[in-house]
C-alpha positions in Angstrom: 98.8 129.2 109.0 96.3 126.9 107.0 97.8 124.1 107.8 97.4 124.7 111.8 93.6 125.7 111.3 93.6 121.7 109.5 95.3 120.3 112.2 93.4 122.1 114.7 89.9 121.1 113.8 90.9 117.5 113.5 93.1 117.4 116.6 89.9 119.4 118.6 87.5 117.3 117.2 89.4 114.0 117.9 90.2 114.7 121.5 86.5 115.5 122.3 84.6 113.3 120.8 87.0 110.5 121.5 87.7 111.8 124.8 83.7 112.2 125.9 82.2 109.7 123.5 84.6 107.0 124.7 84.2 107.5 128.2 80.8 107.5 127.8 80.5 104.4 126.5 83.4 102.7 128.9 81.2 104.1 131.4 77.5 102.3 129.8 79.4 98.8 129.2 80.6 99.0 132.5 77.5 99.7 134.4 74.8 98.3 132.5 74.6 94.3 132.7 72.5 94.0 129.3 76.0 95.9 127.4 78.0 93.7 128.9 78.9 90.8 125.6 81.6 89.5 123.9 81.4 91.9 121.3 80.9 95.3 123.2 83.8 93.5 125.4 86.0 93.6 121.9 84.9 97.7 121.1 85.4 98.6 125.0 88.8 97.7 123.7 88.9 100.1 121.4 87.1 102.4 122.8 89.8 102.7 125.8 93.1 103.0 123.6 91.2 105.9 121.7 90.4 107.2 125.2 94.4 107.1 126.1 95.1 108.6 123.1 92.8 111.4 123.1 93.3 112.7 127.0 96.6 111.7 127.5 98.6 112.3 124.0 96.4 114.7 121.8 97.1 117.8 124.4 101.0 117.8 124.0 100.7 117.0 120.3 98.5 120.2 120.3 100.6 122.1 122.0 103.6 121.0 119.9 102.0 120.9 116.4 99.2 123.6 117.2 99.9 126.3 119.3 103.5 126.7 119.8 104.6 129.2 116.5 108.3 127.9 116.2 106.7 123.9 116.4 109.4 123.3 119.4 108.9 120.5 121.7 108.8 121.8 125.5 108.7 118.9 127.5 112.1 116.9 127.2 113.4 113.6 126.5 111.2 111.8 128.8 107.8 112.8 127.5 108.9 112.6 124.0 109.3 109.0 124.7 106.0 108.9 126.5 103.8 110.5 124.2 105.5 108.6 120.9 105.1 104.9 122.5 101.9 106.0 123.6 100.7 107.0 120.2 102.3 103.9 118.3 100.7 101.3 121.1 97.1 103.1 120.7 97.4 103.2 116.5 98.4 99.5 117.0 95.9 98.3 119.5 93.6 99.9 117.6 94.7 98.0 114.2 94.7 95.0 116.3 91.3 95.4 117.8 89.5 95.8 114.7 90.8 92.6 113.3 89.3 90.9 116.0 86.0 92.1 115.9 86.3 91.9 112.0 87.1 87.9 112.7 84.9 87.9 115.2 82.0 88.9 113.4 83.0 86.9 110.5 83.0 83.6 112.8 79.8 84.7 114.4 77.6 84.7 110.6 79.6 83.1 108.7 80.1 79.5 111.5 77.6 80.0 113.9 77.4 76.5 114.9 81.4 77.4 116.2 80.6 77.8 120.6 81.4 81.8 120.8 84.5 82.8 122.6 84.0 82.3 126.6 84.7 85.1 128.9 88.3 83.9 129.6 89.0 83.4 126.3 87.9 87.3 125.4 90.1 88.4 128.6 92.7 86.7 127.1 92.0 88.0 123.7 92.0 91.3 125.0 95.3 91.0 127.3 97.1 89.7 123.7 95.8 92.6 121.6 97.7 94.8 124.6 100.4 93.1 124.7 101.7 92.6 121.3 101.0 96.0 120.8 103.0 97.2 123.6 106.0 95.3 122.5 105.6 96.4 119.3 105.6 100.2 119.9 108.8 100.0 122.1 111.4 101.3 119.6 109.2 104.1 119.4 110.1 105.0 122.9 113.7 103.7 122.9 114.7 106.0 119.8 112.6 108.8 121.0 114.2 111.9 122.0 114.4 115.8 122.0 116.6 117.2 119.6 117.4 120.6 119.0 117.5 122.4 116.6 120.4 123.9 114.4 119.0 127.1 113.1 116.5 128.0 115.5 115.8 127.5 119.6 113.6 124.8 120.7 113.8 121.1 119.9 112.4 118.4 117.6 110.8 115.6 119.0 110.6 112.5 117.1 112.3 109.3 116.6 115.8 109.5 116.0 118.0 106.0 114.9 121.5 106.5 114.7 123.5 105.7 111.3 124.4 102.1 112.1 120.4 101.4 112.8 119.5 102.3 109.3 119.2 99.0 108.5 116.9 97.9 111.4 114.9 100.9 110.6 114.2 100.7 107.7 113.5 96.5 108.9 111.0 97.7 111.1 109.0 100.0 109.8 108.7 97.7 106.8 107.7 94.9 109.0 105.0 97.7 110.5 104.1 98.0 107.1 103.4 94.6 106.4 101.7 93.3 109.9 100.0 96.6 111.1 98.3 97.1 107.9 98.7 95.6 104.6 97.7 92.2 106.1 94.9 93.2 109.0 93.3 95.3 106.1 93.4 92.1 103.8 92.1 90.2 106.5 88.9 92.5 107.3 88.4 93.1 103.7 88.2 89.3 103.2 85.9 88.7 106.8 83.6 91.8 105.4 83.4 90.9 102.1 81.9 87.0 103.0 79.8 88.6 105.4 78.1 90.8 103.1 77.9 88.3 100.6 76.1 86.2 103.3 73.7 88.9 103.9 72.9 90.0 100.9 72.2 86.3 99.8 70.3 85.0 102.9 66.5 84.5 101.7 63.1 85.2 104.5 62.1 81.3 105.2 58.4 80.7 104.1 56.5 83.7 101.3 57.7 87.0 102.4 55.4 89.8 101.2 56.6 92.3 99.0 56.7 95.1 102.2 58.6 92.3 103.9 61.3 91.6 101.1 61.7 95.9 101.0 62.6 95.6 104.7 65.1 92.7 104.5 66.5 94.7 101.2 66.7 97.7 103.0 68.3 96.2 106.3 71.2 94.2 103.9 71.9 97.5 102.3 72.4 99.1 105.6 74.3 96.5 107.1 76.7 96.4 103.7 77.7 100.0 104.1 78.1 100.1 107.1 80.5 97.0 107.2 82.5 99.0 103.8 82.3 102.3 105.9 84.2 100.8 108.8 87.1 99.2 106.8 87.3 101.8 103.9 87.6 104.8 106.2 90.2 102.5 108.1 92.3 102.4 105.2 91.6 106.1 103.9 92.2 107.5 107.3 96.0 105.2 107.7 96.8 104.6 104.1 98.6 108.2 103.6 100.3 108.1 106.7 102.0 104.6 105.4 102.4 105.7 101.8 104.5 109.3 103.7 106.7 106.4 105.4 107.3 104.6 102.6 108.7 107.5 100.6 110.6 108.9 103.8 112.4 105.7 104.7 113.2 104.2 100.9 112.6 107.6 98.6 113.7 110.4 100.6 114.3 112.4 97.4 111.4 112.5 96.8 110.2 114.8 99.9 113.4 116.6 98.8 111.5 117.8 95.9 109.3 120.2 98.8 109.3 122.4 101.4 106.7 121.5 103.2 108.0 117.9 104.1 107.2 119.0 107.8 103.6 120.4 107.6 103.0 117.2 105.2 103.9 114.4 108.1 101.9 116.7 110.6 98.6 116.6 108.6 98.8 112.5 107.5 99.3 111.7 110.8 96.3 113.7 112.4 94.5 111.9 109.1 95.0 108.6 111.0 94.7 109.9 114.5 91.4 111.0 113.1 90.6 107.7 112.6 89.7 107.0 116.4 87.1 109.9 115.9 85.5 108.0 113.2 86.0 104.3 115.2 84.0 106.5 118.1 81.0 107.6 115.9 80.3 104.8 113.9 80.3 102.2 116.8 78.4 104.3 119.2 75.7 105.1 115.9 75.6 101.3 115.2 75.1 100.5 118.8 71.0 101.3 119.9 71.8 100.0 123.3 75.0 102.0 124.1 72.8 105.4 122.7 70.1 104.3 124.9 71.8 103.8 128.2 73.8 106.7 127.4 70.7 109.1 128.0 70.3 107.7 131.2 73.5 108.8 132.8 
């Protein structure tokens, strides 16, 4: 019962504010001219996998995780497949979307006399980040299916590889491992960590009063937790759900050891869903602009 109250406040709270928020601000980089740059092009991004996620997939999950008591899948093969490519391509997009605005960003301070990406080149940008992640989460649709259960009515949805695939599976997710996390992570750990060693280093030209080097101070310690929020709440928020897959594809003895194998994948996994909560607040509290235009609709 606890563990469906858990899962309930962070599936709840995910699907509205990712739901609303990122409409919201879809709606305020659309309309207004003065939202429309190269970076807000890079969070709309983001901003509309979350979206996906939160109107489209969080409901059924809900209903499967949530409010169903014998946690049986209602919907058949076909939406199983749906729901699971659907969830995959938005955790991936999303993965892949804040590398780019982490290199991004880090080309932006750290070589600004580099021309900044042209419109074409962002559409582009964009249209990859969607693409690789789309072919990437395809096995999550092909091995997706319905299963029922042995002891009880109802079906399991999930992925399901066959015997002879164990190898490919266990290839896979490895490869997920490696591609959609170990190295984007090192890779916006590296970009954040220059940028904030540029910041905090960068001197006022001229003889900056005292109140004047308080301000700067103040602004570079801002800037340098925000820039560690974003990327260690990134890897708080996904690193369970990976270290779970780890032990389930290579040490499956290990969750042997428990009952609550089940009820443990469940709450991980709403732990890294939550993370498009999180990418909603902090970008729309960073963004003066976005909260701005937002009280005028």
């Amino acid at each position: 019962m606890a563990s469906r109250v858990i899962l309930g406040i962070i599936y709840t709270s995910t699907m509205i504010v990712c739901g609303v928020g990122n409409l919201l601000l879809l709606i305020v980089i659309a309309t207004y001219k003065k939202m429309r740059t190269i970076t807000n092009a890079l969070i709309a991004n983001l901003a509309l996998s979350d979206f996906i996620l939160a109107v489209v997939c969080i409901p059924f999950i809900m209903d499967y995780y949530i409010v169903r008591p014998d946690r049986t899948w209602a919907y058949g093969d076909a939406f199983c497949a749906v729901v699971n490519y659907i969830r995959m391509a938005s955790l991936y997009v999303s993965t892949n979307a804040l590398l780019v605005i982490a290199v991004d960003r880090y080309l932006v301070i750290m070589s600004p006399q580099i021309p900044r990406m042209s419109p074409r080149v962002v559409a582009l940008t964009i249209l990859a980040v969607w693409v690789i992640s789309m072919l990437l989460a395809v096995p999550a649709a092909h091995f997706s299916q319905a299963v029922p259960y042995v002891t009880q009515g109802g079906a399991f949805c999930g992925q399901v590889w066959k015997i002879h695939h164990a190898k490919s599976y266990k290839a896979y997710y490895l490869f997920m491992l490696v591609f959609e996390f170990i190295i984007p992570v090192l890779i916006m750990c590296f970009c954040y960590f220059r940028i904030g060693m540029r910041i905090w280093f960068r001197t006022i030209p001229g003889h900056p009063t005292q109140s004047q080097q308080a301000n700067v101070q103040n602004s570079k310690e801002k800037v340098i937790r925000l820039l560690i929020v974003i990327v260690g709440l990134f890897i708080l928020c996904w690193l369970p759900y990976y270290v779970y897959a780890v032990i389930r594809d290579f040490f499956p003895y290990v969750l042997q050891l428990t009952a609550h194998n089940t009820t443990i994948y469940f709450i991980v996994e709403a732990i890294g869903i939550a993370n498009s909560m999180i990418n909603t607040v902090v970008y729309i509290g960073m963004n003066h602009n976005a909260r701005k235009f937002m009280r005028k609709l």
